[in-house]
C-alpha positions in Angstrom: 0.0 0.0 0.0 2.9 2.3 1.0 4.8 1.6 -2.3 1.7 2.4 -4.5 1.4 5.8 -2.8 4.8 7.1 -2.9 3.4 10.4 -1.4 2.3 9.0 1.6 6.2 7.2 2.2 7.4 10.6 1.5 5.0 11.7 4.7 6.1 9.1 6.9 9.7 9.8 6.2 9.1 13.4 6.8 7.6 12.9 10.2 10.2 10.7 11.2 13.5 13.0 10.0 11.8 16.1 10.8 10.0 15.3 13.9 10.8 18.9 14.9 9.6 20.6 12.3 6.1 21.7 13.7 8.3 23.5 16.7 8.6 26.7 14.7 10.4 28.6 17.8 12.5 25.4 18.6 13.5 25.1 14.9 14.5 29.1 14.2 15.6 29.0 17.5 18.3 26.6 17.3 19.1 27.6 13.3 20.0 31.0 14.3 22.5 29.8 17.8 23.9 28.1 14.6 24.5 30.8 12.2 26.0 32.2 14.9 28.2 29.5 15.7 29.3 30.1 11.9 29.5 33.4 11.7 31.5 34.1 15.1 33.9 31.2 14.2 34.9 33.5 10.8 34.9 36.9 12.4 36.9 35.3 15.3 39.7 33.4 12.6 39.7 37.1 10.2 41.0 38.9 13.6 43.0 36.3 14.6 41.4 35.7 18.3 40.5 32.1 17.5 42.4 29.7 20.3 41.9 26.3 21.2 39.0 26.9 24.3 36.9 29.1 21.8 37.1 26.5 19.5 35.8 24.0 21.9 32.6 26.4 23.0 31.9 26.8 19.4 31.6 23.1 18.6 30.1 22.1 21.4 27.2 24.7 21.3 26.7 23.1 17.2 26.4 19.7 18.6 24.3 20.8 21.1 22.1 22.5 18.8 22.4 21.1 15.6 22.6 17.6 17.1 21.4 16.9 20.2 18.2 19.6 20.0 17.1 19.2 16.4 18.8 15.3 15.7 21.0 16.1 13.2 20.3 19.9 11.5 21.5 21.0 9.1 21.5 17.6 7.5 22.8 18.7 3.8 23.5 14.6 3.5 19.9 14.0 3.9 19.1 16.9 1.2 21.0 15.7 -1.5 20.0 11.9 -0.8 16.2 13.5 -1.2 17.3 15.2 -4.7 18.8 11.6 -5.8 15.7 9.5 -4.8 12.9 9.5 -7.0 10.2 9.6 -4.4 9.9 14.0 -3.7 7.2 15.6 -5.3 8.7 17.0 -8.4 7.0 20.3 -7.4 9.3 20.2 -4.5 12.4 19.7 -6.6 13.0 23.4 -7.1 12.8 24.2 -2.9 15.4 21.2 -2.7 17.9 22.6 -4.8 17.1 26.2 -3.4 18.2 24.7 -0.6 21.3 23.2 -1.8 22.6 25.8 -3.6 22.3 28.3 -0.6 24.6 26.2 1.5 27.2 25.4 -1.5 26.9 29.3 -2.2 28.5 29.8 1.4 30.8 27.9 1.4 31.6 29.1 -2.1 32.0 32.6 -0.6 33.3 31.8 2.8 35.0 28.3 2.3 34.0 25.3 4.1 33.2 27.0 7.7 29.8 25.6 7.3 31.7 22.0 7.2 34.4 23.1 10.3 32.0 24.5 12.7 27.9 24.2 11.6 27.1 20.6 10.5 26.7 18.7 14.0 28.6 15.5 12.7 31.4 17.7 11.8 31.6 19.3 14.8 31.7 15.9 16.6 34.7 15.1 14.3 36.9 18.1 15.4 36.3 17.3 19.1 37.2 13.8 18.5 40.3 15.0 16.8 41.7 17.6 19.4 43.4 15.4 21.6 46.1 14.0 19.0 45.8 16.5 16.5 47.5 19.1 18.4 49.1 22.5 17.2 51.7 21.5 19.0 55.0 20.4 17.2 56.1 17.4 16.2 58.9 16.4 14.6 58.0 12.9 14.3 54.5 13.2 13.0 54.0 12.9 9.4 50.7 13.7 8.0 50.2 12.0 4.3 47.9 13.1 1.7 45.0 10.9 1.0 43.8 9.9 -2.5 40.8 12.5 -3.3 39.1 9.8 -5.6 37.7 7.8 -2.2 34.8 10.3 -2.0 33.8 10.5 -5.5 33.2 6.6 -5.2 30.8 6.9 -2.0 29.2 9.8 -4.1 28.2 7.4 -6.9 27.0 4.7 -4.5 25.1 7.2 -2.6 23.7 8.1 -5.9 23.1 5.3 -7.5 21.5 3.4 -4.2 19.2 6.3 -3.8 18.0 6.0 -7.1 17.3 2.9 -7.6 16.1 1.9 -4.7 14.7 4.8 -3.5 15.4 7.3 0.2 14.4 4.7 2.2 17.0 2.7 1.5 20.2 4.9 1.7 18.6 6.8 5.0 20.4 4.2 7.2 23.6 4.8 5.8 23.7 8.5 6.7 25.3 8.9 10.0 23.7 12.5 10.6 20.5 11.1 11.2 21.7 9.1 14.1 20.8 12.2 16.1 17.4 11.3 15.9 17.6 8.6 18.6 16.9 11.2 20.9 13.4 11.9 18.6 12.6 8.1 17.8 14.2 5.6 20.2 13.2 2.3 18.6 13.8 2.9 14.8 16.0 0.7 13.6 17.0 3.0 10.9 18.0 5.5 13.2 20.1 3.1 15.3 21.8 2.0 12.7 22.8 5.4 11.7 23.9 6.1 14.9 26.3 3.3 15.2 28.3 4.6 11.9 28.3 8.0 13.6 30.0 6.4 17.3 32.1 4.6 14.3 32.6 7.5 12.5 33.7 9.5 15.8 36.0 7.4 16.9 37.3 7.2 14.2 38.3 10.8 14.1 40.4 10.3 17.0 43.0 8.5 14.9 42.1 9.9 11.5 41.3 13.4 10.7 37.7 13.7 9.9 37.0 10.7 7.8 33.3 11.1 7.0 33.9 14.7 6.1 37.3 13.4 3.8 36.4 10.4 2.1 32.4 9.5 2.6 30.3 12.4 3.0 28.6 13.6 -0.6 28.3 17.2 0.3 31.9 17.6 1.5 32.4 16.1 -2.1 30.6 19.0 -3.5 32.1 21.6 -0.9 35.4 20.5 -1.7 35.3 21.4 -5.2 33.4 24.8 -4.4 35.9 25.6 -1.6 39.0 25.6 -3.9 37.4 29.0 -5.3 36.4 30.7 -2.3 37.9 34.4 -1.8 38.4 34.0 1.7 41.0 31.6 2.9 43.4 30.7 4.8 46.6 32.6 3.4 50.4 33.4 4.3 51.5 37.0 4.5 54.6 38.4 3.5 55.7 37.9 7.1 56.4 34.1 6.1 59.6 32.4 6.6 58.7 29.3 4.9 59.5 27.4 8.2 56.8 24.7 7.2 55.5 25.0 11.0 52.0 25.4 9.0 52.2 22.3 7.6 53.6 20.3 9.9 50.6 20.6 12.2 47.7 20.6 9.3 45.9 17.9 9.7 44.3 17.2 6.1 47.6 18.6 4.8 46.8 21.6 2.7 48.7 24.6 4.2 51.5 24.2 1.6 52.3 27.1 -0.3 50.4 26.8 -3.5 47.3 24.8 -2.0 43.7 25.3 -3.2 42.7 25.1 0.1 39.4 23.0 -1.0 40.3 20.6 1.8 40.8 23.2 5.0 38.0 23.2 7.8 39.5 26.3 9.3 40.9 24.0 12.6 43.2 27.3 12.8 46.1 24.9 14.0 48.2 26.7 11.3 47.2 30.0 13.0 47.7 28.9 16.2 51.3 27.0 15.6 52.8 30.3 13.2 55.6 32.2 14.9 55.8 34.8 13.3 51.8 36.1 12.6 51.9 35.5 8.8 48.5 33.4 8.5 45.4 35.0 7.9 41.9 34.7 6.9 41.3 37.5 4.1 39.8 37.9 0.3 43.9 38.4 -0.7 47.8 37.9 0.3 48.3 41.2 1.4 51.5 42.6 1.4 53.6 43.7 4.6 53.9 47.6 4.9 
């Protein structure tokens, strides 16, 4: 009955991953704490009074939020798995790619500080990562560069799985929505997710962000998007070429000529520089 009404799937899915969604005041509420988060983490790494605690409040407050309070929100994995399944209204198509676009067109403008600091699974992956991934120095630690084409791969499945056989079955596999158990308890969708997000978390202890890196479709996207951003991460005329900045990045892309599609804006590179020649501007600007 459900599969010869796909509209009413479509409802039942909707209740379950939005179960917040009649809570207007809950909802903007907890959206605007998280543009916040977003915006104070950029304003805070463009005048260089980012540090390690500030960090940690910022995170925290878009787990709390974005995870914890809404299960998962923003979930841009969840949006583009809707615009791959054949099951939306095609009337809705346009508000889903509205959608889309608007958080590709900031981190096309501001680089992936929606990814560092907004999306709550993200955040969960740069707490994880602090304790090991330290600014601190270390001769001995070698960061290598991991093959870009991982991610394209899970694209395609994620693709390909949500169109043939339709949201329902690729929901699982989404470790945002794991935050939902707080919402609904006894899916066993939802428990399933949130397994591959403990996984994916600790995993980040030992590898730098690995959903965000290699898995997750929208970092695919953001990646791509990032490498044209007018803000970034760049050196000043101030720098000694010391390679302190890339000794301590840790998806390894604070080398000289880097794109800088891969950076999260950790600020480790800020954080490690002795001599101030790191900062977060539209161009190198030159020392007067």
């Amino acid at each position: 009955m459900v599969f010869e009404n796909p509209g009413i799937l479509v409802e039942i899915l909707q209740n379950l991953y939005f179960p917040h969604e009649g809570n207007r005041l809950l909802v903007i509420s907890a959206f605007v704490v998280l543009i916040s988060v977003g915006l104070s983490a950029a304003i805070l790494i463009r005048k260089k009074k980012f540090n390690k605690r500030l960090k940690i409040v910022l995170l925290s407050i878009s787990l709390i939020f974005g995870g914890l309070i809404l299960g998962g929100v923003p979930n841009v994995v969840l949006l583009i798995q809707n615009l791959f399944a054949d099951l939306i209204d095609p009337n809705l198509y346009f508000s889903l790619v509205i959608r889309l676009v608007v958080f590709l067109g900031l981190t096309l403008f501001f680089g992936r500080i929606f990814c560092g600091y907004v999306c709550p699974l993200g955040a969960a992956q740069e707490l994880a990562s602090i304790p090991r991934f330290k600014s601190k120095i270390n001769p001995k630690r070698v960061y290598q560069k991991r093959p870009t084409y991982i991610r394209w791969i899970f694209f395609l499945l994620y693709a390909i799985v949500s169109l043939v056989w339709g949201l329902e079955t690729t929901l699982f596999i989404n470790p945002i929505n794991g935050f939902l158990v707080l919402w609904t308890p006894f899916d066993i969708g939802i428990i399933i997710a949130l397994g591959l997000a403990i996984i994916t978390i600790i995993t980040g202890i030992f590898v730098y962000r690995p959903y965000c890196r290699f898995i997750c479709p929208f970092g695919a996207l953001a990646a791509l998007l990032g490498k044209f951003s007018p803000l970034k991460l760049r050196r000043t005329e101030d720098c000694t070429e010391c390679g302190v900045c890339e000794k301590v990045c840790p998806p390894q892309v604070a080398e000289a000529d880097s794109d800088m599609g891969e950076c999260y804006y950790c600020a480790r590179c800020i954080e490690a520089c002795r001599h101030d020649a790191i900062e977060y501007s539209m161009m190198r600007r030159s020392k007067e």
